[in-house]
N, C-alpha and C positions, 0 to 999 in steps of 0.2 A: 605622389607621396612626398612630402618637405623632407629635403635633406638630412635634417636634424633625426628625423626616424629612419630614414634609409641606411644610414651610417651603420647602426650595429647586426643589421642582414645582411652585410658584403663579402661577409669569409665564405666561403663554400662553392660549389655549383651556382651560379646562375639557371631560375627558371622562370620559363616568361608567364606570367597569373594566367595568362589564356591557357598555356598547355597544360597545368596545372587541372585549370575548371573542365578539360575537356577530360583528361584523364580522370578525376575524380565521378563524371559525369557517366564515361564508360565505365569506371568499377560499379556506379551504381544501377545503372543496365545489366551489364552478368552477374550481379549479385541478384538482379529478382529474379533472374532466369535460373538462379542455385535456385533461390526460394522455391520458385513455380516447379522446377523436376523435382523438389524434392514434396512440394505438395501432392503432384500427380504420382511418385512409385511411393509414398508411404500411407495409402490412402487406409488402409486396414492398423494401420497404429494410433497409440491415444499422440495426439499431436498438441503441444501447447502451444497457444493464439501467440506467443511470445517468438517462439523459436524461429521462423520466416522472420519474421524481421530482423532479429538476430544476425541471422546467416547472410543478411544485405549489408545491416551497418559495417558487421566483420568485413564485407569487401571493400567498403568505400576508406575503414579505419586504416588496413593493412595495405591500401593503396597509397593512404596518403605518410605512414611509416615509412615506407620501403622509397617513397621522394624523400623524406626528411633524411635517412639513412645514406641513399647516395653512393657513393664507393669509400667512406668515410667508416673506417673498422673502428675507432676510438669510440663515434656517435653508435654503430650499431651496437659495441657491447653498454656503453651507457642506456641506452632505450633497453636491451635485455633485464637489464637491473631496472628499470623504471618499472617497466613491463610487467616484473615477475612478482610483484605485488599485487597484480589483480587476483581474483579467483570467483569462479563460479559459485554462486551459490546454492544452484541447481543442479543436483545429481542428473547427466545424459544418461537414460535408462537405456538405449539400449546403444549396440557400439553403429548400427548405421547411421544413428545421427550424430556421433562423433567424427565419422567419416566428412558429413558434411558439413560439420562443423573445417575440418582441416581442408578441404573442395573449395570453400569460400575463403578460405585466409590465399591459399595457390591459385586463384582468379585474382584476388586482388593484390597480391604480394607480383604477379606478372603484369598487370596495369599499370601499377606504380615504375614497374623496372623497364617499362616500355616493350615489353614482349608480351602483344597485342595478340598475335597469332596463337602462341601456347594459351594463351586464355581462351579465346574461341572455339582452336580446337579440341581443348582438352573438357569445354563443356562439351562438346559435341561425342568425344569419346565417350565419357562418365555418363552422358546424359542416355546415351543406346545403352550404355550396360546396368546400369540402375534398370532402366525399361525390360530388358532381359529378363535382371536377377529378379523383377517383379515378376513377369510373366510364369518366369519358372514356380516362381515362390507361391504362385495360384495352383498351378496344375496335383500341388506336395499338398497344399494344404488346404484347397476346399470342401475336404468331403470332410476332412476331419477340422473343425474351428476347435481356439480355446476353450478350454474348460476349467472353471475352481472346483476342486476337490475337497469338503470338508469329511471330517473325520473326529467322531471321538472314541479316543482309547481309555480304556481303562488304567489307573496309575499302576505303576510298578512295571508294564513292558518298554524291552528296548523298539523304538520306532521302526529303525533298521531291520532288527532281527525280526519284527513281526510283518510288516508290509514291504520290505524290499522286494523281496523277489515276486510278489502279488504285483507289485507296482511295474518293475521292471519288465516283467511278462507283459503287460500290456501298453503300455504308456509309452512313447515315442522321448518323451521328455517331461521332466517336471520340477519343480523350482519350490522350494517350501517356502510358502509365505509367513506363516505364522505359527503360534503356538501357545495357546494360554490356557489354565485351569479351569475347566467345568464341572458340575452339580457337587458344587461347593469343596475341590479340592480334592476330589477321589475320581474325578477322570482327567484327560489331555483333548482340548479341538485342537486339530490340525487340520490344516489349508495348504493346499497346492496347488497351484498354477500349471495343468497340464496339459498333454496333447496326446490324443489316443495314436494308438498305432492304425493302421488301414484296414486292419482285417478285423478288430475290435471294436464291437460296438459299445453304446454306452450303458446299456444294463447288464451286459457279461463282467462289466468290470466293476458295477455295484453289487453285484451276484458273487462274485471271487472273492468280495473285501467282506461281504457279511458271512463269509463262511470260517473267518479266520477267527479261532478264540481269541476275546478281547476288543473287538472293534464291538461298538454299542451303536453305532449311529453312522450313515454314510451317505453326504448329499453329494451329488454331481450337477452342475450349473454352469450354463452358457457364460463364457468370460463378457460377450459383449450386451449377455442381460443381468451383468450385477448393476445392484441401487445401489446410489449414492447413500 
């Protein structure tokens, strides 16, 4: 490189471009190994074609941060403040892929600081317990898969007071998706996103919900056979 451009890169740390390419080279190796455990334990989630890649660049960016960074406290709160201008514009729906959202910044935030080994090992830890938390999370919940719960009430009941406890009794969990006016303004659809309980099948809990004055209508549907 000519002098003249050398000149204003001489304050800081010396790093030699080789170790540099090597370190950016290994963030970008355990960053696909984030990607890949996280492809193989979240195989039953809707998964966007974006987010693996995601979880790579994150390593190879936060690797090469954390060399810009250095033991230089001025630079690192300046990069904070640079930094804290970005944002996602995509809601993480659920928090384990926040998890590995922050997996992949601690892979490449220890590449870059040259703690090679906590990288390694620390995939090797997450990556058995992701596999784990997966195995467990089959044995809980294969007999019972998601299910959408539609619903229409008639206007004027409280939602709560007329299906909580119909709900609660059976439903392991459930999460209201929605709620908009039907046959033009004198009922309520409601949609839930739920999970029956083990000993509850799924027409005892269609059975319970049309016995309730005010429910007019009550579909139950496989979550992983809703149309687009």
């Amino acid at each position: 490189m000519p002098e003249f451009l050398k000149g204003p890169f001489l304050d800081g740390p010396a790093i030699a471009p080789m170790d540099v390419l090597i370190r950016l080279l290994m963030a970008l190796a355990l960053g696909t190994l984030v990607a890949w455990i996280y492809r193989r334990t979240r195989k039953g989630a809707e998964i966007s074609a974006s987010f693996p890649v995601t979880l790579v660049l994150l390593a190879v960016l936060i690797a090469m941060v954390t060399q810009v960074i250095g033991d230089n406290i001025a630079r690192a709160f300046s990069l904070v403040g640079a930094l804290s201008i970005v944002r996602f514009r995509t809601v993480v729906r659920d928090t384990q892929d926040t998890a590995y959202v922050i997996f992949a910044v601690v892979v490449g935030m220890a590449v870059g600081a040259r703690d090679l080994w906590v990288a390694v090992i620390g995939l090797g830890v997450v990556g058995l317990a992701a596999y784990l938390m997966m195995a467990r999370a089959k044995v809980f919940s294969a007999s019972q898969p998601p299910f959408l719960l539609s619903l229409r009430v008639g206007l004027g009941h409280d939602l709560d007071e007329l299906l909580g406890s119909t709900l609660d009794a059976n439903l392991q969990e459930r999460e209201l998706m929605s709620v908009v006016t039907g046959k033009q303004g004198v009922a309520l659809d409601v949609t839930y996103e739920t999970r029956l309980r083990p000993t509850v099948s799924p027409d005892e809990l269609v059975k319970a919900l049309n016995l309730l004055e005010g429910v007019q209508r009550v579909q139950l549907q496989r979550r992983d056979f809703e149309k687009d």
